[in-house]
MITIKE-826740 format. One record per residue: residue number from 0; residue in one letter; x, y, z of N, C-alpha, C, O in turn. Coordinates in steps of 0.2 Angstrom, whole numbers, always signed. Layout:
BEGIN
LUMBA, seq, type, neast, nnorth, nup, caeast, canorth, caup, ceast, cnorth, cup, oeast, onorth, oup
LUMBA, NUM, A, X, Y, Z, X, Y, Z, X, Y, Z, X, Y, Z;
...
END
This chain:
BEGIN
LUMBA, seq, type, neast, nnorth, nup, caeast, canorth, caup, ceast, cnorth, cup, oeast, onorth, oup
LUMBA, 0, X, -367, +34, -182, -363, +33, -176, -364, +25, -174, -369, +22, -175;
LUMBA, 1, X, -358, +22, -170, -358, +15, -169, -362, +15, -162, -362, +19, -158;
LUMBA, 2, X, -365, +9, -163, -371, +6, -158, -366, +2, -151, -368, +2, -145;
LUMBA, 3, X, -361, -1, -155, -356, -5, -151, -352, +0, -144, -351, -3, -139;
LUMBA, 4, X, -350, +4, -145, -349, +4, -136, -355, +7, -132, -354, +9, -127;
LUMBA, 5, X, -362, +8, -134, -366, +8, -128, -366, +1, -128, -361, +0, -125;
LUMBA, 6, X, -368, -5, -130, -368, -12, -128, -362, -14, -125, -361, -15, -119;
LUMBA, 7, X, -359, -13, -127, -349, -13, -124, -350, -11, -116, -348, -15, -112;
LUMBA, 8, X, -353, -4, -113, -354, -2, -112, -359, -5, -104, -358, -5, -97;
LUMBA, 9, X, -363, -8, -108, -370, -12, -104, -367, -18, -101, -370, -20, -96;
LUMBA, 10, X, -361, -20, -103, -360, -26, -102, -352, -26, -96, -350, -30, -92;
LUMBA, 11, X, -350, -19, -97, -345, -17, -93, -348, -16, -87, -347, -20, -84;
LUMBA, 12, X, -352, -11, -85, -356, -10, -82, -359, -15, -77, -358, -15, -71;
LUMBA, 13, X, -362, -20, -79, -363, -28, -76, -358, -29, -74, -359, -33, -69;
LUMBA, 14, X, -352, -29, -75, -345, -32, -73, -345, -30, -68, -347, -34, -63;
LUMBA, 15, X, -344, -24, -69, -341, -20, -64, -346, -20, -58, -344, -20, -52;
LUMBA, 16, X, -353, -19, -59, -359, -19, -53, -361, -14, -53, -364, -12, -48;
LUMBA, 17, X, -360, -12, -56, -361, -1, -58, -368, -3, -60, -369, -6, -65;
LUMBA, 18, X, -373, -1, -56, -380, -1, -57, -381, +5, -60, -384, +5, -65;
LUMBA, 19, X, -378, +12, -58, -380, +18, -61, -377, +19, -70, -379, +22, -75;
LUMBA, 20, X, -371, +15, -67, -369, +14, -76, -373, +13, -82, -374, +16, -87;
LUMBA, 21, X, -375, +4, -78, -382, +1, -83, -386, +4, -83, -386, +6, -88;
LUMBA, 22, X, -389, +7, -78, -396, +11, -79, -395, +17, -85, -399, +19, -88;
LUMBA, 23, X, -389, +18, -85, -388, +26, -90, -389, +23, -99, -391, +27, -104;
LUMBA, 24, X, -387, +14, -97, -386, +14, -104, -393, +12, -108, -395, +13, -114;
LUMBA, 25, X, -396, +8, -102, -403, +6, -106, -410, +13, -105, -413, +16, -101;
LUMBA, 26, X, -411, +11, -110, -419, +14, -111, -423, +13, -107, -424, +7, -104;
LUMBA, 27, X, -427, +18, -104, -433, +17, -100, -439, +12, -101, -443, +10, -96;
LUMBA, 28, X, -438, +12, -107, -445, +6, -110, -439, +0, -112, -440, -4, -115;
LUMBA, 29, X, -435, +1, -110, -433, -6, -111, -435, -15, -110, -440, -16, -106;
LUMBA, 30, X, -432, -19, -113, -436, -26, -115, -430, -31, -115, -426, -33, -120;
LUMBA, 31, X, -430, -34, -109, -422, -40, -108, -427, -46, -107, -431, -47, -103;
LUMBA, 32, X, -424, -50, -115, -427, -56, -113, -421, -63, -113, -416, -62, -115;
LUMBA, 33, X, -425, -68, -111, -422, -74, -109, -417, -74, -104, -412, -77, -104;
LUMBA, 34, X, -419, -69, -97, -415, -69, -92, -418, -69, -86, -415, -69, -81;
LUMBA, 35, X, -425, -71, -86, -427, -75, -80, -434, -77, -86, -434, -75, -91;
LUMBA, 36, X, -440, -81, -84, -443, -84, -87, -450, -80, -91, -455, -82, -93;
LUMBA, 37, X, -448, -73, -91, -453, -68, -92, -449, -62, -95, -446, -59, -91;
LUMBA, 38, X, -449, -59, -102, -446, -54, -103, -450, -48, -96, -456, -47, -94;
LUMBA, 39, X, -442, -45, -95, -441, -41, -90, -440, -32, -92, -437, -30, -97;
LUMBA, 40, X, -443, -27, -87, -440, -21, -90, -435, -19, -86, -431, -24, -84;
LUMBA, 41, X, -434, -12, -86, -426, -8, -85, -424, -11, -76, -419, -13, -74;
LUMBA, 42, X, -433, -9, -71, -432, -9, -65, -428, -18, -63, -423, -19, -60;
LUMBA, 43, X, -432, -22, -65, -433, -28, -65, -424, -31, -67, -420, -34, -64;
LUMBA, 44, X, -424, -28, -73, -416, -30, -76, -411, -30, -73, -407, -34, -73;
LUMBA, 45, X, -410, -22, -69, -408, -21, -64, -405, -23, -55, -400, -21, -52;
LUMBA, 46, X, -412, -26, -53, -413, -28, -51, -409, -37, -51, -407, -40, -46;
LUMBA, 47, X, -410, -40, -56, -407, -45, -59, -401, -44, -59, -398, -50, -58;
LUMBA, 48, X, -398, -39, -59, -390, -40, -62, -387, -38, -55, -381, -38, -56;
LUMBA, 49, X, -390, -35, -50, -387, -36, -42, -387, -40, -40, -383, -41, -35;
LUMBA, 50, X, -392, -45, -41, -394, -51, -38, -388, -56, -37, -386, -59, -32;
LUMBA, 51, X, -385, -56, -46, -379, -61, -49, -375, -56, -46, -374, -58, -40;
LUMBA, 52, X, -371, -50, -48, -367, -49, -43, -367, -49, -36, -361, -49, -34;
LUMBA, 53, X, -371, -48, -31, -370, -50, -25, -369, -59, -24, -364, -62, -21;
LUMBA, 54, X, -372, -63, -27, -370, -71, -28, -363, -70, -33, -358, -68, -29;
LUMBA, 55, X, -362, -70, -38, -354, -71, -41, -352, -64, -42, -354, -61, -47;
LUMBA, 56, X, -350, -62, -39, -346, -56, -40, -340, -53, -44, -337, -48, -46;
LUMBA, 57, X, -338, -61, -45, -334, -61, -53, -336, -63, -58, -332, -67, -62;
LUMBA, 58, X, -343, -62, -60, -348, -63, -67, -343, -62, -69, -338, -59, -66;
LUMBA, 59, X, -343, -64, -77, -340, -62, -82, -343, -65, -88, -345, -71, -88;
LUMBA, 60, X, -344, -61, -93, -348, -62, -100, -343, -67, -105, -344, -72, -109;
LUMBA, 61, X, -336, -64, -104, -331, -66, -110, -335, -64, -116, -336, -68, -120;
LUMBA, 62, X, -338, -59, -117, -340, -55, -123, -336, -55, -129, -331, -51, -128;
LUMBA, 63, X, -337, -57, -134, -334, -55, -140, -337, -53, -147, -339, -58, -151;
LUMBA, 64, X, -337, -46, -148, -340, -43, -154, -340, -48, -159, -335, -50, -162;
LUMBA, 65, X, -347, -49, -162, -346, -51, -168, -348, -49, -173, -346, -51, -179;
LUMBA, 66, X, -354, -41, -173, -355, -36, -177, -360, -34, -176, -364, -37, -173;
LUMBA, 67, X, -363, -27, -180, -368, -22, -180, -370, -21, -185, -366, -20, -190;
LUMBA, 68, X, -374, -22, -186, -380, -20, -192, -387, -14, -190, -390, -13, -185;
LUMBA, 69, X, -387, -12, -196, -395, -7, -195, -400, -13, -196, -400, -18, -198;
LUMBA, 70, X, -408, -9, -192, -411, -12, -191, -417, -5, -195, -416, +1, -196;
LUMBA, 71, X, -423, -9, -195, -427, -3, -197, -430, +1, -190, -430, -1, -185;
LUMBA, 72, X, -431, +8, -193, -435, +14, -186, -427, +14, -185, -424, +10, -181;
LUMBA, 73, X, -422, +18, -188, -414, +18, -185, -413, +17, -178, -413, +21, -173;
LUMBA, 74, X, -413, +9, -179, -412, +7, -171, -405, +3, -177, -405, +3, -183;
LUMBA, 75, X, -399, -1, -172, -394, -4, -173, -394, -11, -171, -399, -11, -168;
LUMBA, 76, X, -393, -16, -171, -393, -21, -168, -386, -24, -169, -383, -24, -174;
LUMBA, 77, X, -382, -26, -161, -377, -27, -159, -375, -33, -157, -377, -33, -151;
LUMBA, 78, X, -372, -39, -159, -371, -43, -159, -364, -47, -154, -358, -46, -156;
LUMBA, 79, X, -366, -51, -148, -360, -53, -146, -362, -59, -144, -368, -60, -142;
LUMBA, 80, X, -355, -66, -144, -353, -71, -141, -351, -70, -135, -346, -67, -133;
LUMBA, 81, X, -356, -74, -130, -353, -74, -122, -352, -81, -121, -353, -86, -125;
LUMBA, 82, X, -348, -80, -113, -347, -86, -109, -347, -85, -105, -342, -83, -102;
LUMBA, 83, X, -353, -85, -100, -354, -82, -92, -349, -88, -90, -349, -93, -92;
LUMBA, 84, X, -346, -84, -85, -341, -86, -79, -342, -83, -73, -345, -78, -73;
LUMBA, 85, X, -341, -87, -67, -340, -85, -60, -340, -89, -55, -341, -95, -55;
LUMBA, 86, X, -338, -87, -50, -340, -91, -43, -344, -91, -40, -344, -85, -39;
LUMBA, 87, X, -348, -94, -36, -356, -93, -32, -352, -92, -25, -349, -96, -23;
LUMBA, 88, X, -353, -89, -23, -350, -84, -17, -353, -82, -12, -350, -81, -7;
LUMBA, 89, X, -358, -79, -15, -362, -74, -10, -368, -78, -11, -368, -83, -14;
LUMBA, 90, X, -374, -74, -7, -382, -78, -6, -384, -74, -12, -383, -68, -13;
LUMBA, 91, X, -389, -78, -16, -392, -78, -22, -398, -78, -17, -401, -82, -14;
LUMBA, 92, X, -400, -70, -19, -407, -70, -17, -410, -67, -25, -409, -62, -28;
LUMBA, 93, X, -416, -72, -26, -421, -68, -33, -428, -69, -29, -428, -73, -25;
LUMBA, 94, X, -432, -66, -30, -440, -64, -26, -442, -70, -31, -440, -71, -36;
LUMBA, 95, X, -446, -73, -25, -450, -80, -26, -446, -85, -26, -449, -90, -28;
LUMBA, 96, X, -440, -87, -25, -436, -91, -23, -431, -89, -18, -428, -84, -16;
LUMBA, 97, X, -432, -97, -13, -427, -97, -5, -422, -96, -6, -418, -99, -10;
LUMBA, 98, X, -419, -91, -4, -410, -88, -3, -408, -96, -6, -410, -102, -6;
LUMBA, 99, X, -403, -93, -8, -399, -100, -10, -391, -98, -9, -388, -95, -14;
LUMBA, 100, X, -388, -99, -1, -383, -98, +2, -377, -100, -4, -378, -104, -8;
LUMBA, 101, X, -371, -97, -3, -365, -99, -7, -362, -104, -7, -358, -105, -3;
LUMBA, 102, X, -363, -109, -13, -357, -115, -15, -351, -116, -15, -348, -121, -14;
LUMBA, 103, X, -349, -110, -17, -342, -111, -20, -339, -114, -26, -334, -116, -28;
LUMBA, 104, X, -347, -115, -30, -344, -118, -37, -343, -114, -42, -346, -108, -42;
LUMBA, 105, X, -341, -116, -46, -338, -111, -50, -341, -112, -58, -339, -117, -61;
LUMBA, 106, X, -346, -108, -61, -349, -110, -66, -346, -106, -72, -344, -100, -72;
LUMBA, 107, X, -346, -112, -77, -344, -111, -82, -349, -113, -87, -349, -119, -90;
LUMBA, 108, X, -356, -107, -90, -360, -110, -94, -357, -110, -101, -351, -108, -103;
LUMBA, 109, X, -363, -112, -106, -361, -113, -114, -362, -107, -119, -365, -102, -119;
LUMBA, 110, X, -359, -108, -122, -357, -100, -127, -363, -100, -131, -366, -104, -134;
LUMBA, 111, X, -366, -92, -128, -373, -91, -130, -372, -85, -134, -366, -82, -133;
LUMBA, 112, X, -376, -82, -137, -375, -74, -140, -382, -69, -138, -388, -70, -139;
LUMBA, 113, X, -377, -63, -135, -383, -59, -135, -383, -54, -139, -378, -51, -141;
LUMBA, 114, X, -389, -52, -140, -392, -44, -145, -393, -39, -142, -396, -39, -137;
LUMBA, 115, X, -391, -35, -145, -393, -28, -141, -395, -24, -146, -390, -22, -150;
LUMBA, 116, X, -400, -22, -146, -407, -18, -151, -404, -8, -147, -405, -7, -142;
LUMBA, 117, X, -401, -2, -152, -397, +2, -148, -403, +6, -152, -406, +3, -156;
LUMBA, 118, X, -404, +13, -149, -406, +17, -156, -406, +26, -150, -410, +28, -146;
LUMBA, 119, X, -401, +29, -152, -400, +34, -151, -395, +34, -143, -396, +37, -138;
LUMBA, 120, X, -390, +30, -144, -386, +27, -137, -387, +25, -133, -383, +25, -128;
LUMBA, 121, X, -393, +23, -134, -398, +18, -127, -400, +12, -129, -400, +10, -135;
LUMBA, 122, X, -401, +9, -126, -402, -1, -127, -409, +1, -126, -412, +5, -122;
LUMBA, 123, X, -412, -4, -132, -418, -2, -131, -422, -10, -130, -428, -11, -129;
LUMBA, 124, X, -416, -16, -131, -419, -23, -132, -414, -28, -130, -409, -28, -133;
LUMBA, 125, X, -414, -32, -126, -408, -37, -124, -409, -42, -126, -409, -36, -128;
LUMBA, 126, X, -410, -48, -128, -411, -54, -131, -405, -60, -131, -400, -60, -135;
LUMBA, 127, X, -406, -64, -127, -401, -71, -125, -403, -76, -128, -409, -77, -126;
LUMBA, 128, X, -400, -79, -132, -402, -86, -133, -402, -90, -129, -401, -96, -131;
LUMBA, 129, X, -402, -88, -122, -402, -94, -117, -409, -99, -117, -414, -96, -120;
LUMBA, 130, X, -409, -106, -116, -415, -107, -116, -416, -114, -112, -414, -119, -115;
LUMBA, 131, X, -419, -114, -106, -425, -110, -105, -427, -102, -105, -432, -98, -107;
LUMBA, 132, X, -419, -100, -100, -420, -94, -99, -412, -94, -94, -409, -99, -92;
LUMBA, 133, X, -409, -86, -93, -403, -86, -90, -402, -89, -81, -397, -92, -78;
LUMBA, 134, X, -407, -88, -79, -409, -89, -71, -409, -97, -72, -405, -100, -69;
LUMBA, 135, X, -412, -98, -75, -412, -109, -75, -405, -111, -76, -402, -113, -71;
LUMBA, 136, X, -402, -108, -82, -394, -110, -82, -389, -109, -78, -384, -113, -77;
LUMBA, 137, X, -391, -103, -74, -387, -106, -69, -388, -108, -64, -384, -110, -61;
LUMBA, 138, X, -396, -109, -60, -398, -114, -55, -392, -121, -57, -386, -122, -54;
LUMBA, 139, X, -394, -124, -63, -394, -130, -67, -385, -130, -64, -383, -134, -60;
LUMBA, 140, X, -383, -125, -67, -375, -122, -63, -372, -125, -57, -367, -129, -56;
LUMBA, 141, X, -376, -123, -53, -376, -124, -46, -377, -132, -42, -375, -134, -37;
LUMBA, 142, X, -383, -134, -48, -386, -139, -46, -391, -142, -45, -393, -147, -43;
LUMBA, 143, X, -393, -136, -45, -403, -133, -42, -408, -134, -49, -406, -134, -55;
LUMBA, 144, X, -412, -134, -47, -418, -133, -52, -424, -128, -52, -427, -128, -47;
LUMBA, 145, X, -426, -124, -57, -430, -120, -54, -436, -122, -52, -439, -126, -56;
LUMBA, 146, X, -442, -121, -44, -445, -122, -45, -453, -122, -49, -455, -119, -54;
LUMBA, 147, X, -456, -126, -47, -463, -125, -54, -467, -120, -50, -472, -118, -53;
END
């Protein structure tokens, strides 16, 4: 069976702000890395992805499938081309950093790809090549920098 709409799926879900959606699609032991500067679990993920939606609420991935391949232990790995989009709009609140009130800028980062590790219709692995990490790129977005 195809891995590609639970990823499809995970990333609708963040669209849309559907936290129970996400939550359905990912793994309880789940592993989301390079989206803030420490791979993160399910709770944590989640919590991230309210965060950007409450700040830009017109995220957008611009996701575009680029393919699925098996993995060993039948897990899948599902491959896609993004281009995060949005408007900073609301208060970006992340724990350990000061509210950061709405710009109104409109960010438009660089075409990155993410993976997604599936194995039995649940995401068990997230991986960005962002780098530092996703939370810097958009400070940097903004125009901020992340504190040391």
């Amino acid at each position: 069976m195809s891995a590609t709409p639970s990823a499809r799926a995970a990333i609708a879900a963040w669209e849309s702000n559907d936290v129970e959606k996400l939550s359905s699609c990912l793994a309880e032991n789940v592993v989301c890395r390079n989206l803030l500067p420490q791979p993160i679990g399910k709770a944590s993920s989640l919590r991230f992805m309210q965060a950007m939606m409450r700040a830009i609420p017109d995220w957008s991935f611009q996701a575009s499938f680029l393919n699925e391949h098996p993995t060993r232990n039948q897990r899948t790995q599902v491959h896609f081309a993004i281009q995060i989009s949005g408007t900073h709009t609301g208060d970006l609140f992340i724990a350990e950093l000061p509210v950061i009130p709405p710009t109104g800028i409109r960010i438009a980062l660089p075409l990155h790809h993410m993976d997604f590790t599936v194995k039995d219709e649940l995401i068990e692995e997230i991986d960005l090549d962002s780098r530092p990490h996703l939370l810097a790129e958009v400070l940097a977005a903004l125009g901020m920098e992340m504190p040391l």
